[in-house]
N, C-alpha and C positions, 0 to 999 in steps of 0.2 A: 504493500500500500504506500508503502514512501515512497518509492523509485516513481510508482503511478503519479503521486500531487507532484516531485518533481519535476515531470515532465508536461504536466499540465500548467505551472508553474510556468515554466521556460515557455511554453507558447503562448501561454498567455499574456507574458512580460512583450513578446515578441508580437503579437496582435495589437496590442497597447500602441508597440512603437511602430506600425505599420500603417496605425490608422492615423496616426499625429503627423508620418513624416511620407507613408510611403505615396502618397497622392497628393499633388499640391493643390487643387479644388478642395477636397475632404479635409486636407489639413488645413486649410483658411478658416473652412464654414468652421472647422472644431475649433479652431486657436481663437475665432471668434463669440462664438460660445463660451469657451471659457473665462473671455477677457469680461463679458458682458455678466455671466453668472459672478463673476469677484465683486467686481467695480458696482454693481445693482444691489448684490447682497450687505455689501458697507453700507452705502447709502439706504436701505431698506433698516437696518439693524439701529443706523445713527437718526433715523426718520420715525421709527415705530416707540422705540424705548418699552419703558415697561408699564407708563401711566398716561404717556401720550401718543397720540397718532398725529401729527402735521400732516400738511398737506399731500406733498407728495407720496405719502404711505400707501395709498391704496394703487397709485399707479404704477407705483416697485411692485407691487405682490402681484399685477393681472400679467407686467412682463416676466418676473421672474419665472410664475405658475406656468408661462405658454414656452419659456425655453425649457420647464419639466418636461411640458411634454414632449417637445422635439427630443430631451436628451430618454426620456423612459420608452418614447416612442422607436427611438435608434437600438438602445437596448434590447428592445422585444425584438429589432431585426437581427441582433447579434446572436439572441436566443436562439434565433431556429437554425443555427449551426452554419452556418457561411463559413467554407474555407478562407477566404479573404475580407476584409472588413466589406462590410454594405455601404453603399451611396446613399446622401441624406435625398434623394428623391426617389420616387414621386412625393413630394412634401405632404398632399393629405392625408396619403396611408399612415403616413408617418405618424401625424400629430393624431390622425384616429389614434390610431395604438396604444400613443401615449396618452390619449386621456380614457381610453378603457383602462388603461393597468393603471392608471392613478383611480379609479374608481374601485377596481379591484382590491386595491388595499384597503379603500376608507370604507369598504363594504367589511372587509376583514376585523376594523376596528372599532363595528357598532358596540359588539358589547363592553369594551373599551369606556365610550363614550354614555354606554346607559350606565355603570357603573360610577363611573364618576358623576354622574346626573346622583343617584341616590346617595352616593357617598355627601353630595352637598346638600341632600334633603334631610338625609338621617344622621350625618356627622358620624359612618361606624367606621371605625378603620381598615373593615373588611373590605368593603366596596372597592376600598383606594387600591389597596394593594393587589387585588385582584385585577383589577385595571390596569395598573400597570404590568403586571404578570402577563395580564392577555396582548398587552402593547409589547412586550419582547417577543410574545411566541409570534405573534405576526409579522414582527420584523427579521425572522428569524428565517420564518416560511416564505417570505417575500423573491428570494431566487425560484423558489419552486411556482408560487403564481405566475412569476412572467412566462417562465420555460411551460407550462401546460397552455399559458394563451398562446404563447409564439409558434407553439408545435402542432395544437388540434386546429387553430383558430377558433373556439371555442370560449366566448367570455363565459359560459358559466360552468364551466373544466375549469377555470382559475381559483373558482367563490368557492366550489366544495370541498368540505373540509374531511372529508371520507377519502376522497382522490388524491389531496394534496398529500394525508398520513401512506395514504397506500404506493406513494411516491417514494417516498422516504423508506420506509419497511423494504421496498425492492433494493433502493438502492444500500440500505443501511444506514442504522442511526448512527454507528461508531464513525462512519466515511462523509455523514451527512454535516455532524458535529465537527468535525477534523477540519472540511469546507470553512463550517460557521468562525473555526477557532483563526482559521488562514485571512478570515474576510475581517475579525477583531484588530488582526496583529497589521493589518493594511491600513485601518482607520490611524492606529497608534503610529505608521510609520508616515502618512500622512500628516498626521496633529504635529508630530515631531518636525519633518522637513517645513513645515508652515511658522509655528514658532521660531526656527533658525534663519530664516528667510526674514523673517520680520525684524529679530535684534538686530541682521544685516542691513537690512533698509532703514532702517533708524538710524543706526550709526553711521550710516553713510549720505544719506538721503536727507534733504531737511523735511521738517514735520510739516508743512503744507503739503510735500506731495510724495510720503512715506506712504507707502500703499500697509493699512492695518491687518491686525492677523486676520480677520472677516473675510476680508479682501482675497488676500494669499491661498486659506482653506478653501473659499469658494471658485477658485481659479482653479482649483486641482479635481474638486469633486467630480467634475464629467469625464474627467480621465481614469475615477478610480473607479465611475460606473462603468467604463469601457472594460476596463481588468477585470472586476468582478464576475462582470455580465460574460465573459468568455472563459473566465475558472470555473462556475460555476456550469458552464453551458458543458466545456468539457467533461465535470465529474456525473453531469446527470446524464448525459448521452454514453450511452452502454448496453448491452445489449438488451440485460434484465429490464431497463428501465424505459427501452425502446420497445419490447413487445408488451409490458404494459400500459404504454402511451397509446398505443396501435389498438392495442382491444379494447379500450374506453372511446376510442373513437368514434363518431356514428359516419 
């Protein structure tokens, strides 16, 4: 099993840099993506705070929301297994995509959200935690949503939670977990190069135009969905996990 994430690992690093470098159209549209997801999330972050909304707030959140979908929408194309990255057109399918599987999730996180409903009706500490309990396991399961929409074309293959577990089971929870712990250790190596990136541009940069850590982590995140979204694509495409894909199929 190690030699296996190795080598998913190394393609995956290697699709990462394929898609950033090896097409200069793809690599525009993404480097501009990226630059837009940094540069909007500061300003969103510095706009929103935690008591006020100014003005601009709502117009950050409808652009940010619509580059989700292009980048969740790219994702679900990286899911269905492209030996070589995919082109961000035909742009509707795209941004369809992306906003089924951002539906997909927030469907994931009703009871989430009815929980912390009661939790502020009844004040029990149950509800909370439970809540949050259910907000990991979905964030958890969230590779597996995309790859069942990307592969039946089927949005509600993504919502059941009977198919998502029987996903899993095929492939294994020790292999599935192992994935989960690979996709932790990327976020922490990410927060990491973000922070060092920042002391840099401070100390070098003056403070009008030191791009903030917001900035830097949000420039990287559609890169780290690219890796994800092709580690993950790799560990769940398998045989086992392809003939159960196949016979859930209609």
């Amino acid at each position: 099993m190690i030699l296996s994430f190795k080598l998913h690992l190394v393609d995956s690093l290697r699709f990462t840099k394929e898609t950033i470098a090896g097409n200069w159209t793809r690599g525009s549209i993404f480097f501009l993506l990226c630059l837009c997801q940094g540069v909007l999330l500061s300003f969103h972050l510095i706009s929103g705070g935690i008591t006020r909304r100014i003005y601009p707030w709502w117009g950050l959140t409808i652009i940010l929301t619509f580059i989700s979908f292009i980048m969740f929408g790219y994702c679900i194309r990286i899911f269905k297994g492209s030996a070589t990255p995919p082109s961000f057109s035909p742009v509707g399918t795209l941004i369809k995509d992306g906003v089924l599987a951002l539906i997909a999730i927030l469907v994931w996180w009703i009871p989430s959200v009815i929980c912390i409903i009661l939790y502020g009706i009844s004040n029990v500490l149950f509800f909370y935690w439970i809540s949050m309990l259910w907000l990991i396991v979905s964030l958890l399961v969230s590779p597996i949503i995309y790859f069942r929409y990307a592969n039946t074309g089927n949005f509600f293959e993504s919502i059941r939670f009977s198919n998502v577990l029987s996903t899993i089971r095929t492939l294994g929870w020790w292999t599935y977990l192992a994935a989960c712990g690979i996709w932790m250790v990327s976020i922490l190596v990410l927060a990491t190069i973000s922070i060092f990136l920042n002391i840099i541009f401070v100390h070098i940069l003056p403070d009008q135009i030191a791009p903030s850590l917001s900035a830097i982590g949000g420039f990287f995140v559609p890169i780290l969905y690219v890796f994800l979204s092709r580690l993950f694509t790799n560990i769940l495409t398998n045989p086992a996990v392809e003939v159960n894909r196949n016979a859930e199929t209609p």
